[in-house]
MARBATI-353638 format. One line per 8 residues: number of its first residue (from 1); their letters; for each residue x, y, z of C-alpha. Coordinates in pm, whole numbers, m for minus. Layout:
<recs>
NUM	a	X/Y/Z | ...
</recs>
This chain:
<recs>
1	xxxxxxxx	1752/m1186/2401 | 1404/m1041/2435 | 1196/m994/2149 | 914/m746/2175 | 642/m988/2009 | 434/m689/1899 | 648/m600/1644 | 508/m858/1440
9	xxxxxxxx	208/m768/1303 | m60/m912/1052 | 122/m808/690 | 503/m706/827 | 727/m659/1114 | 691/m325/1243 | 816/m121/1569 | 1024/159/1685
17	xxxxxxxx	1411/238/1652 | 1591/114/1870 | 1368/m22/2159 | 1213/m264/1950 | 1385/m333/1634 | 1762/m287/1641 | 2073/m451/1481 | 2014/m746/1677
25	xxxxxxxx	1649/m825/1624 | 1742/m743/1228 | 2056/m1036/1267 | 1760/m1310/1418 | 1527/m1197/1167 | 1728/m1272/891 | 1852/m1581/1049 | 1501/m1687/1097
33	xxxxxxxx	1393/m1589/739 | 1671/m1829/626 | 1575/m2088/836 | 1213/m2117/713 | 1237/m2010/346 | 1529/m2227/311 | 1658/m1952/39 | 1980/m1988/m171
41	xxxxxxxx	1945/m1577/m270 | 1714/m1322/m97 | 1693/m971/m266 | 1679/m669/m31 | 1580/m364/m81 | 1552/m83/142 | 1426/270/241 | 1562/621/290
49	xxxxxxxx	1471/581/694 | 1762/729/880 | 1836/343/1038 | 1715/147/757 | 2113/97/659 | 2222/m39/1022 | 1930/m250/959 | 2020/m408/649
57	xxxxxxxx	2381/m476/745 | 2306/m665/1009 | 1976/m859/865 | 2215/m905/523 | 2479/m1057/832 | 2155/m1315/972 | 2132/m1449/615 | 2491/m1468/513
65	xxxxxxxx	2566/m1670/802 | 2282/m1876/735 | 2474/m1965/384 | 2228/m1760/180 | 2286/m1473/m83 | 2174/m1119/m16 | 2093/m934/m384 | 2149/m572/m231
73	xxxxxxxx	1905/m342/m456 | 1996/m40/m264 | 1774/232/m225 | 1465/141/m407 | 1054/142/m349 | 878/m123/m196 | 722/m208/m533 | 1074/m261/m662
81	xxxxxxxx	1133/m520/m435 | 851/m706/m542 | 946/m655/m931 | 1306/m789/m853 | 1167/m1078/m690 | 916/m1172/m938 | 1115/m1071/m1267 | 1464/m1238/m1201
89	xxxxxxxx	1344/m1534/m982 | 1446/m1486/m649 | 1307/m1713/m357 | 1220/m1421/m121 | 1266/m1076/m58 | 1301/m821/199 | 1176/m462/189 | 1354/m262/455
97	xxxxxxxx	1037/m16/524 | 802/154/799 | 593/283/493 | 416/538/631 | 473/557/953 | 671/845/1136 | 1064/825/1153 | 1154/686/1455
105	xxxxxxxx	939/366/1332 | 1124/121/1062 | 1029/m289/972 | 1061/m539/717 | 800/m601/464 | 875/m974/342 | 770/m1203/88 | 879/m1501/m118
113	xxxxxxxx	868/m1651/m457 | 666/m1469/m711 | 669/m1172/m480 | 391/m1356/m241 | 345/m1173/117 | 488/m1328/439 | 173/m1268/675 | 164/m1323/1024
121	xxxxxxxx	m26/m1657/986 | 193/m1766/685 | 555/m1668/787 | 598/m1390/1034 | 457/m1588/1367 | 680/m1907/1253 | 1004/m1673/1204 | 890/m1529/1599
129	xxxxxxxx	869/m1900/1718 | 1206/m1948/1547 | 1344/m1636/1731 | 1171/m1740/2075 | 1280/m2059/2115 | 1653/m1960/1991 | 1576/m2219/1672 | 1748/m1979/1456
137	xxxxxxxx	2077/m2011/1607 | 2185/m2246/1259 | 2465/m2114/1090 | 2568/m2246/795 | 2940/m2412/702 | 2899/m2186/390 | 2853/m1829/444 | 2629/m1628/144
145	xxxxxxxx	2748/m1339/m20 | 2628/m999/m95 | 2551/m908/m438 | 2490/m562/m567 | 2204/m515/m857 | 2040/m231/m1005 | 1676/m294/m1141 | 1605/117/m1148
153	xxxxxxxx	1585/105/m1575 | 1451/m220/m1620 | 1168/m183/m1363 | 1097/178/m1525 | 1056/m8/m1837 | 844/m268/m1705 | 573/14/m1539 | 583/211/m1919
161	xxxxxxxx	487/m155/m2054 | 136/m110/m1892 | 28/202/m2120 | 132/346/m2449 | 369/607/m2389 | 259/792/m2719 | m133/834/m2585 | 17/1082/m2334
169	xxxxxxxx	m69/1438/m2335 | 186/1729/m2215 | m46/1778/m1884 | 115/1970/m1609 | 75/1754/m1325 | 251/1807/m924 | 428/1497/m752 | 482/1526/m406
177	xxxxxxxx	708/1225/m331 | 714/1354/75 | 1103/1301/81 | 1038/919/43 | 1133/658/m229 | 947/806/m512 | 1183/1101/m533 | 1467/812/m602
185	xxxxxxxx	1287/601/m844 | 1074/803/m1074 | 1304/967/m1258 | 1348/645/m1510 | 978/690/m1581 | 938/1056/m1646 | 1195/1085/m1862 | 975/896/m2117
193	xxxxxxxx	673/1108/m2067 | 612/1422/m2208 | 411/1538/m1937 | 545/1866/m1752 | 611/1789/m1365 | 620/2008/m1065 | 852/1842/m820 | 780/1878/m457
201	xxxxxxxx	1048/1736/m201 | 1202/1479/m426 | 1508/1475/m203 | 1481/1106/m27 | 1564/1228/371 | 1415/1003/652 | 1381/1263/876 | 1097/1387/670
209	xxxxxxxx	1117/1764/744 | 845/1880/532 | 556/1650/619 | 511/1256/714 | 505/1049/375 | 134/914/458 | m81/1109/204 | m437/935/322
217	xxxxxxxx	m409/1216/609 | m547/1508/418 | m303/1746/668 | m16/1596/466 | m171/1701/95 | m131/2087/212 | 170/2163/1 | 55/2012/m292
225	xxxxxxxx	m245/2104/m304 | m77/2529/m279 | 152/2428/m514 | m133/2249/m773 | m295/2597/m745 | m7/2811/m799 | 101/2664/m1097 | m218/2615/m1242
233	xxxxxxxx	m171/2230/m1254 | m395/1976/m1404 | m358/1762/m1126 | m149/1629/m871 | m3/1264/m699 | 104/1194/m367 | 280/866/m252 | 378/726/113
241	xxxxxxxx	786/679/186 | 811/370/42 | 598/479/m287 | 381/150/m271 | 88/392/m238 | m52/671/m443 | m299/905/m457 | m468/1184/m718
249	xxxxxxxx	m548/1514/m605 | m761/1666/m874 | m704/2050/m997 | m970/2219/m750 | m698/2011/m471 | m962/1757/m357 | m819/1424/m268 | m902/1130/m441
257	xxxxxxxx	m1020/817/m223 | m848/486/m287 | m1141/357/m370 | m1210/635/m679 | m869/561/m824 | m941/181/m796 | m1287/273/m1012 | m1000/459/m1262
265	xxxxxxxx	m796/180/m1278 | m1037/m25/m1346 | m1216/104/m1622 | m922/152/m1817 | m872/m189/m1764 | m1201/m343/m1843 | m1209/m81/m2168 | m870/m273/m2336
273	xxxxxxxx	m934/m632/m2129 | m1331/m688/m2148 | m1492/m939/m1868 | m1213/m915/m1649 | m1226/m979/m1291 | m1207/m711/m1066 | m1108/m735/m659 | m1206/m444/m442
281	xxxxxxxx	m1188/m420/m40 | m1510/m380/148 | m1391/m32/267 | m1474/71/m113 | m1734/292/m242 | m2005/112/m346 | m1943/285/m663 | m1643/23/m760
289	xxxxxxxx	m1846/m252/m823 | m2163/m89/m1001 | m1884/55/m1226 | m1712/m270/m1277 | m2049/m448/m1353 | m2171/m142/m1560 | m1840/m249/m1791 | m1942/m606/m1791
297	xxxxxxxx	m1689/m719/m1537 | m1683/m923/m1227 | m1643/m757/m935 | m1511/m968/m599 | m1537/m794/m235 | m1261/m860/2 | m1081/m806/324 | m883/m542/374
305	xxxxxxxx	m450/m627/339 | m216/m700/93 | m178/m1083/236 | m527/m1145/153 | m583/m966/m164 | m295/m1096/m382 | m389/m1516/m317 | m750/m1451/m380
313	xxxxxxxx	m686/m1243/m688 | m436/m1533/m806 | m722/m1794/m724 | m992/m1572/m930 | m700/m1484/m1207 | m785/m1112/m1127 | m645/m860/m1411 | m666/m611/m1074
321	xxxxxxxx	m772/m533/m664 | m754/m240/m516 | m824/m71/m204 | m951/250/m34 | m578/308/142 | m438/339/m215 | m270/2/m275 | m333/m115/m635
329	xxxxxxxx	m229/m477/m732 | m194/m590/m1080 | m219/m947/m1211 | 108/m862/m1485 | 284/m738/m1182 | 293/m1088/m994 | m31/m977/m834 | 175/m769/m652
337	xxxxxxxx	71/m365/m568 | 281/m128/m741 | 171/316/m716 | 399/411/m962 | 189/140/m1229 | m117/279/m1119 | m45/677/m1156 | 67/580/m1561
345	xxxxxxxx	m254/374/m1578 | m482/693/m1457 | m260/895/m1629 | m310/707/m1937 | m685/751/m1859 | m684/1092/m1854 | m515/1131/m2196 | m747/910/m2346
353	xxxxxxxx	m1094/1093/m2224 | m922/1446/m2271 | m1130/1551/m1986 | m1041/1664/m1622 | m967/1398/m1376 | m1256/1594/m1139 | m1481/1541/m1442 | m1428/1216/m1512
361	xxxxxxxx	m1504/1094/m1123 | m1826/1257/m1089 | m1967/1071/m1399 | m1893/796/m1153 | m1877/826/m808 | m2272/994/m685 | m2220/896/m307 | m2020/1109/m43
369	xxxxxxxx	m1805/919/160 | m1629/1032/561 | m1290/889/503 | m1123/640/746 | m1215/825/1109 | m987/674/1389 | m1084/639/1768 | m917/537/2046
377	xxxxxxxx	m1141/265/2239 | m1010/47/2560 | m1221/m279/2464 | m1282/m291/2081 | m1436/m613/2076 | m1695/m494/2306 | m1802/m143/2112 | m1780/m322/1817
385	xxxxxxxx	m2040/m586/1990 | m2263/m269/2130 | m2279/m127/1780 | m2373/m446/1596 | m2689/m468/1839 | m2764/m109/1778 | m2768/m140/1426 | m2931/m503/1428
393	xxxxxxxx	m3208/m399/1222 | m2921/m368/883 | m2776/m593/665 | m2446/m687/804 | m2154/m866/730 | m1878/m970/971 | m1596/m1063/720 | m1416/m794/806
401	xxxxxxxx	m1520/m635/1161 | m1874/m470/1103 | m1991/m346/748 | m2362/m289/838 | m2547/m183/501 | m2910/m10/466 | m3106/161/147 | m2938/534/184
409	xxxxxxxx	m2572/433/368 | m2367/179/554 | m2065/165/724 | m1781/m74/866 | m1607/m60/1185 | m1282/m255/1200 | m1003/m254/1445 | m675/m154/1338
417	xxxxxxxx	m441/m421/1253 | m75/m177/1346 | m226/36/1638 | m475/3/1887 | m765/241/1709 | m1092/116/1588 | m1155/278/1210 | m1537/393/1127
425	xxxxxxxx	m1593/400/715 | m1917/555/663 | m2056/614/288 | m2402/773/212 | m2639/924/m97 | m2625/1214/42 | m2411/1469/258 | m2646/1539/524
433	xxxxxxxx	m2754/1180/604 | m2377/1100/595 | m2304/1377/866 | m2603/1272/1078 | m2477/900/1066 | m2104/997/1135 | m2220/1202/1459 | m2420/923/1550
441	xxxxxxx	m2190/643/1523 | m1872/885/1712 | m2087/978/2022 | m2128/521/2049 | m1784/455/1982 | m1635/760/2201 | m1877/712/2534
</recs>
């Protein structure tokens, strides 16, 4: 059978329902999974994505037949998964997932031992060899079982063991969960909080009839930021459908950047843990690392994507990385990202300073920043080639695409890794060189 080989992409396996991932493409992936992570148990967790059962049946089918054990967590967040794997041992997992992506779209986010990512250099293209050259058809003489587990109250218990509970003040603070995992797995947490919450669509559906769960788009912050001001809020969250992601929206409803919350995060974290060392992406306000330095820590600057972020942060025994799409990763969480960890760290924060989360970010965030812009382009290579000479006269970098830096703003240009879109990140000292620079930079990578 015909595998569409796009579907597997640089962190996961990704693709629409059912032209390109189906029952049958779930059966070989599992199969394949067993085959090169040689498992005796894989836990498996899953979304509330209207196929995301059908899916698991039949990839819980590829590895049973392959003579390995399934550990069925059920409904849980992607952040789950990883806490399952890394707190009770297991040799891989399976997260059941399109994050953020609209609902006809579903995947499998995969790691193994210690919660480490399957990327499509280390896992993913193997498993697609497997599958092309039929080298999964192995079944085993002894088929594996499916076991059920519940981790919902100990993995509550092991996000509350990252702050002090009693440091919390009552605030009144809006979640928008956006019909996705969060609405299924908070409710262990907040019942040991005293803060008031506003619950917006908390009701896991996959059909997401309110909005799409992918709160970077500031379109999809519209009914939380309403409800923030009608209930006179103190601030608000927002996470993706499978609640790996997070973001603040302060009181006056402006939208926190990744990249402020990673500044958050990490000043709580140098304040208890001095000298720590701190990864940030390169799509990251330059205001991250002056921060982390300002606190006496180190500050490393990466690529962008999970599979890169948690091995270097192992190598460099990082306490935490973060990036500007609002994954956090923390070192006591198997380096693994985790939303729900970093809300109760800010959250923490903002009990301890007593001061209002807009407050507290401009004391250290004085550049204004475009956001991720998207644009379609037919040879990205190329425009990405045209800019570089444009700009030749900056410093630039090329770890990552094109981060091209002078003395009032820079930018990056990267292609997308899921969809074919080239992403502009511009950041500036002020708000009318940062418009000039934007309008610049769209009319070369739109002609």
């Amino acid at each position: 059978m015909f595998v569409d080989p796009t579907i597997f992409k640089a962190y996961d396996i990704r693709g629409t329902v059912p032209d390109q991932l189906n029952g049958e493409v779930a059966y070989m992936i599992g199969a394949s999974l067993a085959n090169f992570l040689k498992p005796k148990a894989i836990a498996v967790g899953r979304d509330m994505r209207v196929s995301s059962n059908d899916l698991f049946n039949h990839l819980a089918r590829g590895l049973n037949d392959s003579g390995v054990d399934v550990i069925d967590l059920g409904l849980v967040s992607t952040d789950g998964l990883y806490f399952a794997v890394g707190r009770y041992g297991y040799e891989g997992g399976v997260m059941i997932t399109a994050s953020h992506n609209p609902k006809q779209y579903n995947g499998f986010k995969i790691c193994r031992k210690n919660a480490e990512p399957l990327s499509g250099e280390d896992g993913l293209n193997q498993m697609h060899r497997m599958i092309d050259h039929d080298a999964w058809l192995v079944k085993s003489p002894n088929r594996g079982a499916i076991v059920r587990k519940d981790i919902s109250d100990a993995y509550a218990e092991h996000c509350l063991s990252f702050i002090d509970p009693s440091k919390i003040k009552p605030f009144h603070v809006v979640i928008d969960a956006g019909n996705g995992m969060a609405g299924a797995t908070l409710g262990p947490v907040l019942d040991k909080l005293p803060i008031n919450v506003t619950k917006l669509f908390f009701e896991p559906d996959g059909s997401f009839p309110n909005h799409p769960a992918s709160p970077i788009e500031l379109e999809n912050l519209v009914d939380l930021q309403k409800k923030i001001a009608e209930t006179n809020a103190d601030f608000g969250v927002a996470f993706d459908g499978d609640a790996d992601r997070m973001f603040l929206v302060d009181k006056f409803g402006h939208q926190l950047g990744g990249d402020m919350t990673t500044a958050l995060v990490s000043k709580s974290l140098l304040t208890k843990h001095p000298g720590e060392t701190i990864l940030y992406n390169l799509i990251c306000s330059h205001a991250v690392p002056e921060l982390v330095r300002k606190l006496g820590g180190t500050a490393i600057k990466t690529k962008v994507g999970h599979a890169i972020i948690k091995p270097l942060m192992k190598q460099h025994n990082a306490i935490f990385g973060g990036e500007h799409s609002g994954h956090f990763y923390f070192r006591d969480n198997w380096f693994a990202d985790s939303g729900l960890i970093a809300m109760l760290v800010c959250l923490e924060l903002i009990s301890l300073e007593n001061r209002p989360l807009h407050d507290m970010v401009k004391g250290i965030d004085p550049y204004v920043r475009s956001g991720e812009i998207n644009s379609r382009v037919e040879n990205i290579p190329a425009k990405i080639e045209q800019i570089k000479q444009k700009y030749g006269d900056g410093k630039q970098e090329t770890i990552d695409g094109l981060t091209v830096e002078f003395p009032d703003f820079w930018f990056n240009l990267r292609a997308s890794n899921t969809e074919p879109l080239i992403r502009l990140n511009v950041e500036a000292n002020t708000r009318q060189i940062l418009e000039q620079k934007v309008a610049e930079l769209l009319a070369l990578i739109r002609s």
